[in-house]
ROSE-4610 file (N, C-alpha, C; in Angstrom, 1 decimal, always signed):
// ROSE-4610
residu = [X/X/X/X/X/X/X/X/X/X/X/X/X/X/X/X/X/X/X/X/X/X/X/X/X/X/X/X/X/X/X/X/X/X/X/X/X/X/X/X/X/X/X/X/X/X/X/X/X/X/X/X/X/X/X/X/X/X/X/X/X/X/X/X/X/X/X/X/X/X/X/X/X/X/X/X/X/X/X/X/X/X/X/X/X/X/X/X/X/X/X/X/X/X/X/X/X/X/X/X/X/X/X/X/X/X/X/X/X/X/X/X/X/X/X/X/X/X/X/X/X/X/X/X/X/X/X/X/X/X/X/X/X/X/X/X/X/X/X/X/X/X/X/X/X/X/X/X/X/X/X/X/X/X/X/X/X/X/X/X/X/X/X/X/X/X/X/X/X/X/X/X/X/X/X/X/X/X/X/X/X/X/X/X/X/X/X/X/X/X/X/X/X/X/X/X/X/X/X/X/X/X/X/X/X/X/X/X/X/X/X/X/X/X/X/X/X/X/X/X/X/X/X/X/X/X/X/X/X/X/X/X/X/X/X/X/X/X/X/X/X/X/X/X/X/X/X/X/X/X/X/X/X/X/X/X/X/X/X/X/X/X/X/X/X/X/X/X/X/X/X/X/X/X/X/X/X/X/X/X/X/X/X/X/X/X/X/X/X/X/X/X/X/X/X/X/X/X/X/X/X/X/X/X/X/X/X/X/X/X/X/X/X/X/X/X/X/X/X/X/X/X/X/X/X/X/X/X/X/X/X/X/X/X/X/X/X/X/X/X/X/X/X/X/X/X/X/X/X/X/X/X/X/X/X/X/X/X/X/X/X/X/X/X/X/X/X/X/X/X/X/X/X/X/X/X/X/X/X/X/X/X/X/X/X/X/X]
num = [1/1/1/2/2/2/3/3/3/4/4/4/5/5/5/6/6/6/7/7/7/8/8/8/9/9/9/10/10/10/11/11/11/12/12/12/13/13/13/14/14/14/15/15/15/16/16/16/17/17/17/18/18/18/19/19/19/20/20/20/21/21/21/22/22/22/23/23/23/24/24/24/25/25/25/26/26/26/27/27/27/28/28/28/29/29/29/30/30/30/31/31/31/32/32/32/33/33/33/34/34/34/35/35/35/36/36/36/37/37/37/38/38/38/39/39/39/40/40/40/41/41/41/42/42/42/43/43/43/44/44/44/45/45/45/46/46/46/47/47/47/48/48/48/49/49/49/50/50/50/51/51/51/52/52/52/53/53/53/54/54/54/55/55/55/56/56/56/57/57/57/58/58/58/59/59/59/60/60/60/61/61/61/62/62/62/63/63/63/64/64/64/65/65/65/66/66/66/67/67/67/68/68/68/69/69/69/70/70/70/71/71/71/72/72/72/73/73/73/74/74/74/75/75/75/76/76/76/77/77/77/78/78/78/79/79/79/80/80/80/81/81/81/82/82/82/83/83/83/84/84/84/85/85/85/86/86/86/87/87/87/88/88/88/89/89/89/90/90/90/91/91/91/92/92/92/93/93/93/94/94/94/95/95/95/96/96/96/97/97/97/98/98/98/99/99/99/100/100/100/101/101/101/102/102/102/103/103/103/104/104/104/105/105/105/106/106/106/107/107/107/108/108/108/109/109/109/110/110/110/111/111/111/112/112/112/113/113/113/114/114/114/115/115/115/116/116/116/117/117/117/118/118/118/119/119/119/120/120/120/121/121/121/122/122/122/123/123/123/124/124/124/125/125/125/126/126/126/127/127/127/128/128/128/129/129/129]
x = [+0.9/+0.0/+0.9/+0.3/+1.0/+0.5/+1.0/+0.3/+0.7/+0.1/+0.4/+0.2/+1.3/+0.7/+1.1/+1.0/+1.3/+1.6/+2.9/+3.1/+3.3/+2.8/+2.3/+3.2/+4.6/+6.1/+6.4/+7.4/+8.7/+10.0/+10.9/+11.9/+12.8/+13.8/+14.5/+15.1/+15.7/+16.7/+17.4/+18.7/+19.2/+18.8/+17.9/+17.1/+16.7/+16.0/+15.8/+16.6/+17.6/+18.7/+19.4/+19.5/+19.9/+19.4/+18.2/+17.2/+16.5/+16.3/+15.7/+16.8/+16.6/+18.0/+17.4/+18.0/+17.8/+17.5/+18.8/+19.0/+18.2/+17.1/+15.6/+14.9/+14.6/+12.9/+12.0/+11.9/+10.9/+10.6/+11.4/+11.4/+10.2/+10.0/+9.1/+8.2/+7.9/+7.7/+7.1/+5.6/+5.4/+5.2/+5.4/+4.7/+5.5/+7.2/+8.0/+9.1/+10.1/+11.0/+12.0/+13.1/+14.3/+14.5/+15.3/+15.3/+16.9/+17.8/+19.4/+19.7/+21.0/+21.5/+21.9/+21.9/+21.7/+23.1/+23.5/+24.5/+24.8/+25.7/+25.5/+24.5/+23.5/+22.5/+21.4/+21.4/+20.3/+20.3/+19.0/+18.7/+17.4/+18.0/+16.4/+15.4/+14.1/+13.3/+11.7/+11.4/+9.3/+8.6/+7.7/+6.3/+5.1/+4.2/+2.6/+3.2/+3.8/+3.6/+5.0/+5.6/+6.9/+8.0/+8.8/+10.4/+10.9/+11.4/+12.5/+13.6/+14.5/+15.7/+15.6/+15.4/+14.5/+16.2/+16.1/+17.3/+17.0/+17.9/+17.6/+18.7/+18.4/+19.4/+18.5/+20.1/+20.0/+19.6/+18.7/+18.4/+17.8/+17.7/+17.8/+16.6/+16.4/+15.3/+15.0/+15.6/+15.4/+16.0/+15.1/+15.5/+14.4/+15.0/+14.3/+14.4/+13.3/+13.3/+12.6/+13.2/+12.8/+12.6/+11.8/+11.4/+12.1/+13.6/+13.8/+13.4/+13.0/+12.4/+10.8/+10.4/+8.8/+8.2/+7.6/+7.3/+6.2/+5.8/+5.5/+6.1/+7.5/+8.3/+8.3/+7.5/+6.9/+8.6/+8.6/+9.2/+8.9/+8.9/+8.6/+9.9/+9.5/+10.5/+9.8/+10.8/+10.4/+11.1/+10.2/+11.3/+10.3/+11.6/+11.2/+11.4/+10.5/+11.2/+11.2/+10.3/+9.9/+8.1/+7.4/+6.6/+6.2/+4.8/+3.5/+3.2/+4.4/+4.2/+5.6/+5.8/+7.6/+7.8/+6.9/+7.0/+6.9/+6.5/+5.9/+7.0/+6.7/+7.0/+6.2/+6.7/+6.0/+6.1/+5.5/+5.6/+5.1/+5.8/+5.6/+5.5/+4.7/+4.9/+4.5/+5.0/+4.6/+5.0/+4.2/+4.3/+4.1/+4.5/+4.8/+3.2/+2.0/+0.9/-0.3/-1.0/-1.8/-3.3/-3.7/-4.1/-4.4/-4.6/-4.7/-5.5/-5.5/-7.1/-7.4/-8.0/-9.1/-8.2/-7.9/-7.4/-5.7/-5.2/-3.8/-3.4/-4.7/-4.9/-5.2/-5.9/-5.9/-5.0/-3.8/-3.2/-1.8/-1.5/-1.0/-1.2/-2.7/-2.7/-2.7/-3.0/-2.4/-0.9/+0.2/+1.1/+1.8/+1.0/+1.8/+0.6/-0.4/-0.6/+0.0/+0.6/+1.3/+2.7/+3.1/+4.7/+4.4/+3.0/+2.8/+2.4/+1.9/+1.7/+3.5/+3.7/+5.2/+6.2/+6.1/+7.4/+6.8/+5.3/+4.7/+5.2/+5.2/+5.7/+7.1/+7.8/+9.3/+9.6/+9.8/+9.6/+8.9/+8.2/+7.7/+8.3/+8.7/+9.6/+10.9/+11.6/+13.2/+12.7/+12.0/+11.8/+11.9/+10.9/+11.3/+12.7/+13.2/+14.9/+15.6]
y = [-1.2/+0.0/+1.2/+2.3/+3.4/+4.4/+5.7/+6.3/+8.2/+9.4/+10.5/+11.4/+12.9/+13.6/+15.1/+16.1/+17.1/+18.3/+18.5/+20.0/+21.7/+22.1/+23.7/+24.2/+24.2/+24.7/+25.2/+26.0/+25.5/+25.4/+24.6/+24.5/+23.7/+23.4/+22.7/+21.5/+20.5/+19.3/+19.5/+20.5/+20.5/+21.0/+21.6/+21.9/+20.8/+20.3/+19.1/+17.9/+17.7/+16.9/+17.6/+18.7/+19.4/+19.3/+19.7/+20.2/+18.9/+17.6/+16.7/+15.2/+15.4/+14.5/+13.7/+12.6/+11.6/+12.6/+13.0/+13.9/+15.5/+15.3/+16.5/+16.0/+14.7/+14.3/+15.2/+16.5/+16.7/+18.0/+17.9/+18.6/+18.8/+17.1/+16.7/+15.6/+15.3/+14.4/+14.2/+14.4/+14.7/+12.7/+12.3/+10.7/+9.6/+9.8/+9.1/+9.8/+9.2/+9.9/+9.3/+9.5/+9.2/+8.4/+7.1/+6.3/+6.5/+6.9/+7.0/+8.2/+8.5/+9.2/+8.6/+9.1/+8.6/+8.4/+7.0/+6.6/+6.2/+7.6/+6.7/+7.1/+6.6/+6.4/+5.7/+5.8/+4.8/+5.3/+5.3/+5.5/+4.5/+4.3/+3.7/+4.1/+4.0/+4.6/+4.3/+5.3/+4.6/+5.7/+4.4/+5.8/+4.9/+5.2/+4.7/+2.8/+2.5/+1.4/+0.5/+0.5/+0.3/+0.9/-0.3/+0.3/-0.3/+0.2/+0.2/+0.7/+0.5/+0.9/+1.8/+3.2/+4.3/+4.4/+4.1/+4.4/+5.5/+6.7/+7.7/+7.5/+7.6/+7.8/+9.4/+9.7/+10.6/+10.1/+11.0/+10.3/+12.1/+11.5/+12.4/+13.1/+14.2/+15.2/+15.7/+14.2/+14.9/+13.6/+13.1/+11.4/+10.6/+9.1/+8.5/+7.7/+7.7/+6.4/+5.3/+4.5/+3.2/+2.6/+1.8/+1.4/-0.1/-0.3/-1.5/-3.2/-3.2/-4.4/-4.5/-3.9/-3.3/-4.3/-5.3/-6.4/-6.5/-4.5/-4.2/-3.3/-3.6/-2.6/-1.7/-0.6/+0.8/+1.6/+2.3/+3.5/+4.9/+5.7/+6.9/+7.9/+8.9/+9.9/+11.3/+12.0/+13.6/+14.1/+14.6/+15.3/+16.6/+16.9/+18.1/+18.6/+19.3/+19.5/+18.1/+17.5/+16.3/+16.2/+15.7/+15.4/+14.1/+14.5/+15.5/+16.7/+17.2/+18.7/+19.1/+19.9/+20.4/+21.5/+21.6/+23.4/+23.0/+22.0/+21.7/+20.6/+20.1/+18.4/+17.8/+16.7/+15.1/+14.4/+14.1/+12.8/+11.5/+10.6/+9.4/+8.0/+7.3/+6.3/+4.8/+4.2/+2.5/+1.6/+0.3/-0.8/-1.7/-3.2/-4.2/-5.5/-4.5/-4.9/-5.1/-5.6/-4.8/-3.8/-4.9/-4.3/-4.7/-3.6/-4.0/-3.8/-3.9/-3.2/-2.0/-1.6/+0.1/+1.2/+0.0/+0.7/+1.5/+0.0/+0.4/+1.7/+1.8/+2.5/+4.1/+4.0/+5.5/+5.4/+4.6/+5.2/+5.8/+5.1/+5.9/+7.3/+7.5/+8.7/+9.9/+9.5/+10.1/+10.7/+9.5/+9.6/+10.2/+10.1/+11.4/+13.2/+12.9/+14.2/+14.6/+14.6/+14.7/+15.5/+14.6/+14.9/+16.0/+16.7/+17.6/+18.9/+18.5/+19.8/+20.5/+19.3/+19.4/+20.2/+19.8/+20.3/+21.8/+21.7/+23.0/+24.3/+23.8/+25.0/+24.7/+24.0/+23.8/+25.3/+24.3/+25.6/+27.0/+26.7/+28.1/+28.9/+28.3/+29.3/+29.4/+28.5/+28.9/+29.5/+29.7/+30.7/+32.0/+32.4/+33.7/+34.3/+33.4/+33.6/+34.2]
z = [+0.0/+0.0/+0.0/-0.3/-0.8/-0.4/+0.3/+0.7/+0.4/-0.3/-0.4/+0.4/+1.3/+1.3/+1.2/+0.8/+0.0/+0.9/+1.5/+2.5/+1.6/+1.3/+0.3/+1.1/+1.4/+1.9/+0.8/+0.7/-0.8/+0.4/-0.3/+0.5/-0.8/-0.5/-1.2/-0.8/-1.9/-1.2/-0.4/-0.4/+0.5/+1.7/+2.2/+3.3/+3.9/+3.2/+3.8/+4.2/+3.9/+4.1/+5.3/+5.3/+6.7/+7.4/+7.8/+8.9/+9.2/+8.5/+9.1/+9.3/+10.5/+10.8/+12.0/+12.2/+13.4/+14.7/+14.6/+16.1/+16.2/+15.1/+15.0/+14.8/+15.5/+15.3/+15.3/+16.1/+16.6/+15.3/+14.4/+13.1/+12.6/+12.6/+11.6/+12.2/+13.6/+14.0/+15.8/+16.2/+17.2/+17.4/+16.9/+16.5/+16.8/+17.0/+17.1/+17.9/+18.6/+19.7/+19.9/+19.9/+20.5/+21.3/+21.4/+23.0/+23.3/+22.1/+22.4/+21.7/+21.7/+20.8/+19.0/+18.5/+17.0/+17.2/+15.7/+15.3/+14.2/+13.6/+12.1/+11.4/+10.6/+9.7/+10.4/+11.6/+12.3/+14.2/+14.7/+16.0/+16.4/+17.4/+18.2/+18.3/+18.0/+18.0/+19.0/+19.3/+20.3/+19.5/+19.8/+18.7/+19.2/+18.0/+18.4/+18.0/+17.3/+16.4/+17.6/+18.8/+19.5/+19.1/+19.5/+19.1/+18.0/+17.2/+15.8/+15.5/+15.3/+14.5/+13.1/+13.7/+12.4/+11.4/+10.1/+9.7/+8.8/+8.4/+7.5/+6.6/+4.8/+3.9/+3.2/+2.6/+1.6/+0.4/-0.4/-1.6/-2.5/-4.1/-4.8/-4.3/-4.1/-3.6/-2.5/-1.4/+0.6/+1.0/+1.6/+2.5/+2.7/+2.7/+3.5/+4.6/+5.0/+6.6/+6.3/+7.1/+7.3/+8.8/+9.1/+10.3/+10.0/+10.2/+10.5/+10.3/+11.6/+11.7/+12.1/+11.5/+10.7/+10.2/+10.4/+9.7/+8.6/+8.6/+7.1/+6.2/+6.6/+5.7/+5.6/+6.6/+6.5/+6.5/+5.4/+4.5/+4.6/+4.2/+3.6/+3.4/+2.3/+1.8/+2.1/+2.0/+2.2/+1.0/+0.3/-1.2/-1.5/-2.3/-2.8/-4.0/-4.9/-6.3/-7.9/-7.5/-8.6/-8.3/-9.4/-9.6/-8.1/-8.0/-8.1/-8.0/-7.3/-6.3/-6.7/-7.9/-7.5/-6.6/-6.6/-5.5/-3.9/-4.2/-2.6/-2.0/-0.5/+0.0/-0.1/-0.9/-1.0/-0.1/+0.7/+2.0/+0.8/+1.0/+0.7/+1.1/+1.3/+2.5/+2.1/+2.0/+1.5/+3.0/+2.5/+3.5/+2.4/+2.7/+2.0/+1.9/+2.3/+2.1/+1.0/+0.7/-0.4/+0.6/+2.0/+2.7/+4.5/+5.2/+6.5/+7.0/+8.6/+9.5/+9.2/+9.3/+8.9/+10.5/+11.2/+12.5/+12.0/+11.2/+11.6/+9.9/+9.3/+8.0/+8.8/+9.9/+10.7/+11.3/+11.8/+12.7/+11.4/+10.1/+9.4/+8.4/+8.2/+8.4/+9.5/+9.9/+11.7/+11.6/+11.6/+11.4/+10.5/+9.4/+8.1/+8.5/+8.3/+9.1/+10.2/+11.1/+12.1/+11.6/+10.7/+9.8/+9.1/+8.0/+7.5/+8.6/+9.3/+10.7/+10.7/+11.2/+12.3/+10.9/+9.3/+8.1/+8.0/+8.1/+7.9/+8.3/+9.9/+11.0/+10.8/+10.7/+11.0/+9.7/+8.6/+7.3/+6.8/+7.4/+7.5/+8.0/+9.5/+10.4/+10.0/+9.7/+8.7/+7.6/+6.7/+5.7/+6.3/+7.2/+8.3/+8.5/+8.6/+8.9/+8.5]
């Protein structure tokens, strides 16, 4: 399953490769939190869903994460500057399902609304800057 959602920011790749980092959860993320200090490409992670090994890579446009040992493979990217939205951030989000409970389908929009709140104000406020 696949999931879209569309932050009306402008900002660019490198911004985002900066500013959203393991050790700034709270950048972009009232939903998931810190249990150590980050290491590397990867931190421990607690959220609504337990604990994971959240890893972050650089990739053409922003980044992505991964929830480890996720046993639906749950992903997503933050980009900016490519189709659907070039002006805008793309949140992007897959799991390795075709489908799930209706429960665990609200608690991931939840989850990415949460992420568009949190890039909204982050960005907004460094544009002020």
């Amino acid at each position: 399953m696949e999931f879209f959602k569309i932050v009306k920011v402008k900002t660019n790749e490198e911004s985002i490769q900066e500013h959203i980092t393991l050790g700034a959860l709270e950048n972009f993320s009232n939903e998931i939190f810190s249990l150590e200090e980050p290491s590397g490409n990867g931190v421990e992670i607690g959220g609504i869903w337990g604990e994971f090994t959240l890893n972050r890579a650089v990739i053409k446009g922003g980044i992505r994460f991964s929830l480890v040992e996720c046993p639906n493979a749950l992903c997503w990217t933050i980009t900016t500057g490519y189709p659907p939205e070039r002006n805008s951030i793309v949140i992007h989000l897959t799991i390795n399902r075709k489908r799930k409970l209706p429960e665990f389908i609200d608690e991931i929009e939840e989850f990415l609304n949460d992420h568009c709140v949190c890039l909204e104000k982050f960005f907004s406020q460094l544009a002020r800057l």
